[in-house]
PADO-497278 format. One record per residue (C-alpha): residue in one letter; x, y negated, z negated. Coordinates in pm, whole numbers, padded with zeros to 5 digits. Layout:
 type   east  north     up
    A      X      Y      Z
...
This chain:
 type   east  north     up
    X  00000  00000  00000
    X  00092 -00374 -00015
    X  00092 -00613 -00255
    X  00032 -00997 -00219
    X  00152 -01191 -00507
    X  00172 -01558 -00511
    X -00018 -01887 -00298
    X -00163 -01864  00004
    X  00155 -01840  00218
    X  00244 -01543  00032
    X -00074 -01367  00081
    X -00053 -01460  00441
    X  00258 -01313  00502
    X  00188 -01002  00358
    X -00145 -00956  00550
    X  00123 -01015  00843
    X  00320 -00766  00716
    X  00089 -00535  00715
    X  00007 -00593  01071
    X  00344 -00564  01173
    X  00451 -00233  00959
    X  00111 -00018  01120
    X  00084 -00198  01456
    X  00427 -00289  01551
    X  00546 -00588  01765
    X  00545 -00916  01715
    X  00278 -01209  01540
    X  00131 -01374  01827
    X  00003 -01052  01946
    X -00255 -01059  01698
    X -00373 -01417  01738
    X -00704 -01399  01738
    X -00920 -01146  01614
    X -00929 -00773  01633
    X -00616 -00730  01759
    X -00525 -00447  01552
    X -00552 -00061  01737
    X -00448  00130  01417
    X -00555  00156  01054
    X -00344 -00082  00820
    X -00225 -00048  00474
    X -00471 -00082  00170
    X -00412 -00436  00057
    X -00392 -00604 -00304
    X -00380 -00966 -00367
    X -00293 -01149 -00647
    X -00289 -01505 -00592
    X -00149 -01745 -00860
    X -00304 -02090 -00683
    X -00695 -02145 -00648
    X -00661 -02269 -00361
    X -00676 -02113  00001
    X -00915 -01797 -00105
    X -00701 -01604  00124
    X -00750 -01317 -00118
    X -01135 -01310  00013
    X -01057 -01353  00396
    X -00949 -01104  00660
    X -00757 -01389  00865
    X -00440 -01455  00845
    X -00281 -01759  00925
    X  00082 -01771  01038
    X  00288 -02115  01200
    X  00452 -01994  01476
    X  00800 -02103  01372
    X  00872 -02321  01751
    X  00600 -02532  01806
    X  00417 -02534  01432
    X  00075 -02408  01546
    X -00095 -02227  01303
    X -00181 -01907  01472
    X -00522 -01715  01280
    X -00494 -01366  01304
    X -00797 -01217  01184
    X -00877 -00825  01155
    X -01143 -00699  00912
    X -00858 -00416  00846
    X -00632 -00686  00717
    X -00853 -00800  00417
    X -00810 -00708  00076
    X -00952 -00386 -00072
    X -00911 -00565 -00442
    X -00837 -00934 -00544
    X -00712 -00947 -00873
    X -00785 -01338 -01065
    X -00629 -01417 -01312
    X -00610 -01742 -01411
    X -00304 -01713 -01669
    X -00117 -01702 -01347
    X -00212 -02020 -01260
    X -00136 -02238 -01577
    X  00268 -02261 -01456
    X  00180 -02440 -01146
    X  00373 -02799 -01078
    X  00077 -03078 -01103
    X  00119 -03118 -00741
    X  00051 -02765 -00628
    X -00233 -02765 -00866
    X -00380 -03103 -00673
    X -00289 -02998 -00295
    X -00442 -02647 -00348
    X -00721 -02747 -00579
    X -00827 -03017 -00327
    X -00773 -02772 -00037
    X -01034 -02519 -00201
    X -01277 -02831 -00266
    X -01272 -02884  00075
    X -01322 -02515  00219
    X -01648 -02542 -00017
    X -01747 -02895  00195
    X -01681 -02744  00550
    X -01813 -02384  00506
    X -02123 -02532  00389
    X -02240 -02703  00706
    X -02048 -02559  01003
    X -02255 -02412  01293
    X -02193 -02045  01147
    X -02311 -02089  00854
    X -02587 -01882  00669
    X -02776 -01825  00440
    X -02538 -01645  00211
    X -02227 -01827  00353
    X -02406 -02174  00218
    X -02521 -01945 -00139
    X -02163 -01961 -00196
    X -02008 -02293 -00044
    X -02275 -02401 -00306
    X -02128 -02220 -00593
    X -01784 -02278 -00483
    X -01833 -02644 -00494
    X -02032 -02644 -00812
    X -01695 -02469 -00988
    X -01428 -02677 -00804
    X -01600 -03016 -00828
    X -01647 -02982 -01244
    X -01319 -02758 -01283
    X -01041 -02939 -01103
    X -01102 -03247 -01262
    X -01096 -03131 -01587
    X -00772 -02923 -01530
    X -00654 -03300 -01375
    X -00705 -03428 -01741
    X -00538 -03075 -01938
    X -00359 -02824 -01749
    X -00376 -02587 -01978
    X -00734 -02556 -02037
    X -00767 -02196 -01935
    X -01128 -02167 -01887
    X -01098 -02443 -01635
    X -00804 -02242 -01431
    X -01039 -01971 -01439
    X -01377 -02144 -01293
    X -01139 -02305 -01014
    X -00969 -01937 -00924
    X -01336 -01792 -00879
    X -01450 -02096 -00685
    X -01136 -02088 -00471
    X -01236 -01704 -00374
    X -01593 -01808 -00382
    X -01503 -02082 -00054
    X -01264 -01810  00085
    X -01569 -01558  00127
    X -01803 -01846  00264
    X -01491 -01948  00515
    X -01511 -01560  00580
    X -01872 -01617  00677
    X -01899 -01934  00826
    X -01556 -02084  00933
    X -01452 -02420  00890
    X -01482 -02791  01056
    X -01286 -03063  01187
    X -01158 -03175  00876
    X -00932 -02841  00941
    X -00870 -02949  01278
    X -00778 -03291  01194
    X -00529 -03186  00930
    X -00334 -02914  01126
    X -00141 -03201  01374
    X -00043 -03392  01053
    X  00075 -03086  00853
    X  00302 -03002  01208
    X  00402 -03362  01312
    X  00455 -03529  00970
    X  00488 -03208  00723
    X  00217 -03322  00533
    X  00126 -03056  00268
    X -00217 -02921  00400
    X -00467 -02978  00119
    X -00332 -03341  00133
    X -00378 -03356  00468
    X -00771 -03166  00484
    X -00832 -03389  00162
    X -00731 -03716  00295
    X -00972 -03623  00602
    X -01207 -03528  00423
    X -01429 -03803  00320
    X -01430 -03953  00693
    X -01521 -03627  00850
    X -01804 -03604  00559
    X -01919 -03977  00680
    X -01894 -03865  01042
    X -02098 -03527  01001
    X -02365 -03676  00781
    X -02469 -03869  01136
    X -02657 -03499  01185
    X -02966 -03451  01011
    X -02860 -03074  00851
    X -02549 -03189  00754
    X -02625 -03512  00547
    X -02942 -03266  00365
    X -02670 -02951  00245
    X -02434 -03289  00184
    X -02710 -03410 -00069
    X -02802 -03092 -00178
    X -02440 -02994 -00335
    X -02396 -03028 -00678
    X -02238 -03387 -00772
    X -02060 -03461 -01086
    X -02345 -03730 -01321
    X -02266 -04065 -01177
    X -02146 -04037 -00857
    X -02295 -04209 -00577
    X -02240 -04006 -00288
    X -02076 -03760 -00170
    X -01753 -03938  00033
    X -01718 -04191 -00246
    X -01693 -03921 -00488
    X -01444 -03737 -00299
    X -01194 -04061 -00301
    X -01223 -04079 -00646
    X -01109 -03742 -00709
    X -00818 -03813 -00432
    X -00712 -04074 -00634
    X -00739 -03867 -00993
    X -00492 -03610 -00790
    X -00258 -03909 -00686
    X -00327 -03869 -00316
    X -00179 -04136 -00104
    X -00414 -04405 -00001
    X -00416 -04430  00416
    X -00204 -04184  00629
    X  00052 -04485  00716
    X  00131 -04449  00354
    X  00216 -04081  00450
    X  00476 -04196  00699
    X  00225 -04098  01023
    X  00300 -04269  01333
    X  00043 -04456  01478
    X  00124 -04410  01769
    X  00143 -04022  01760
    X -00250 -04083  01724
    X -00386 -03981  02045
    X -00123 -03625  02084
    X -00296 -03567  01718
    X -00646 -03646  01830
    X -00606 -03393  02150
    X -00466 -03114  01955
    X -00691 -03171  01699
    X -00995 -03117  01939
    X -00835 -02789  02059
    X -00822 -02677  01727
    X -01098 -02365  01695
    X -01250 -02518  01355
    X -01351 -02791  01546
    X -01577 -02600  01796
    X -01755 -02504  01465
    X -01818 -02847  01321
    X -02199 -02908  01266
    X -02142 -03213  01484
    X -01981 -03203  01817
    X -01658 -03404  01767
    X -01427 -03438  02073
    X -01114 -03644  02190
    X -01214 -03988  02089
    X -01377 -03937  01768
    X -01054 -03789  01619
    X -00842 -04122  01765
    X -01137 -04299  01553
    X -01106 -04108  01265
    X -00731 -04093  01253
    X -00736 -04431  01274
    X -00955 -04466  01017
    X -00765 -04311  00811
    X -00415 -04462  00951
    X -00565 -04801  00688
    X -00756 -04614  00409
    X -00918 -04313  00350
    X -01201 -04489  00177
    X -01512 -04487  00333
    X -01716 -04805  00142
């Protein structure tokens, strides 16, 4: 068998393992999905971040180390026959990996909730997932060691990951793969920093603004995107992208890969070419929404 200990790189790279070891040859041959002719390894993940839910998700994803891409290589052989949580795993986390990831599995719970897949059970638990996220993470913000936090924000990290197993994920994805390539921006900064745009942009559709409204807010907040700033800013997220060192003027090679990006065909609004120039530069000033 194979073990996975560790984030969601690790548990990543030993689902590629495992396609490599039974199946032979090389990564990209199993971009996509079903690649896989011949049975593969039982599979046990252990992942000490709540963050990517990889432990719940039969998809790899692997950069392809010469041009960055993130290539998803999904198999339902490649999932995990057991996912062990256990948040004492998590407490020895830098505050940074606890924000990036943390906000990363926040905004798997956003996306999965309103992408064109989604169903029934795929929104039952993007629901849940968000409820546990949006009252855990900030909570673990304030004391990292409060344990039962750790442990609401593991289960609603695996929670997203089986909804993102359901129902895929959105252009906030898409948006954040070209600055994690271009401008090594750690992905749940990147998704996160999108976020809250994308959320403004999507709520245009009818569906999309109801599920927004129907998630479970923290008492006080006023919406949705507003909310989501504030909790950018508890996790010291930078303000605007040029704050992130992005180039504006590597805005429109973003915006088209963006758009090619397979998340995006599964945003609940369509989204093309333009609209990510708009929202990049959006985002290139602030990432509030007001």
């Amino acid at each position: 068998m194979i073990i996975g200990l560790g984030g969601g790189s690790s548990l990543d790279t030993a689902k590629g393992c495992n396609f490599l070891l039974t199946n032979g040859g090389r990564m990209q041959d199993y971009w996509g999905l079903e690649k896989a002719t011949k049975p593969m390894l039982p599979f046990i993940a252990i992942p000490t971040t709540a963050g990517t839910g990889s432990e719940c998700q039969s998809v790899a994803l692997i950069a392809d180390e010469k041009t960055h891409a993130k290539m998803a290589c999904g198999d339902h052989k490649a999932a995990a026959r057991v996912a062990i949580l256990d948040p004492a795993l998590t407490l020895s986390q830098p505050a940074r990996v606890t924000a990036c990831t943390g906000i990363d599995a926040l905004s798997h719970a956003v996306e999965s909730a309103v992408t064109r897949k989604r169903t029934p059970l795929s929104l039952a638990f993007s629901r849940e997932a968000f409820r546990l996220c949006a009252d855990s993470l900030p909570k673990i913000f304030r004391n990292p060691k409060d344990l039962e936090a750790r442990a609401n924000m593991l289960l609603g990290a695996a929670f997203a990951g089986i909804a993102i197993e359901n129902s895929m994920l959105g252009a906030a994805h898409s948006a954040a793969n070209p600055l994690t390539a271009h401008f090594n921006i750690i992905h749940g900064q990147a998704v996160g920093m999108m976020l809250p745009s994308i959320v403004q942009f999507n709520s245009a559709d009818a569906q999309a603004r109801e599920i927004y409204q129907q998630l479970k807010l923290p008492d006080g907040a006023s919406s949705l995107q507003n909310w989501l700033n504030g909790l950018l800013d508890q996790a010291g997220m930078p303000n605007s992208l040029a704050d992130c060192g992005v180039e504006q003027s590597a805005i429109p090679m973003m915006a088209t890969e963006a758009a090619k990006q397979w998340t995006a065909g599964f945003n609940p609004r369509a989204i093309g070419e333009g609209d990510f120039v708009k929202l990049y530069e959006q985002v290139f000033t602030s990432r509030s929404c007001q």
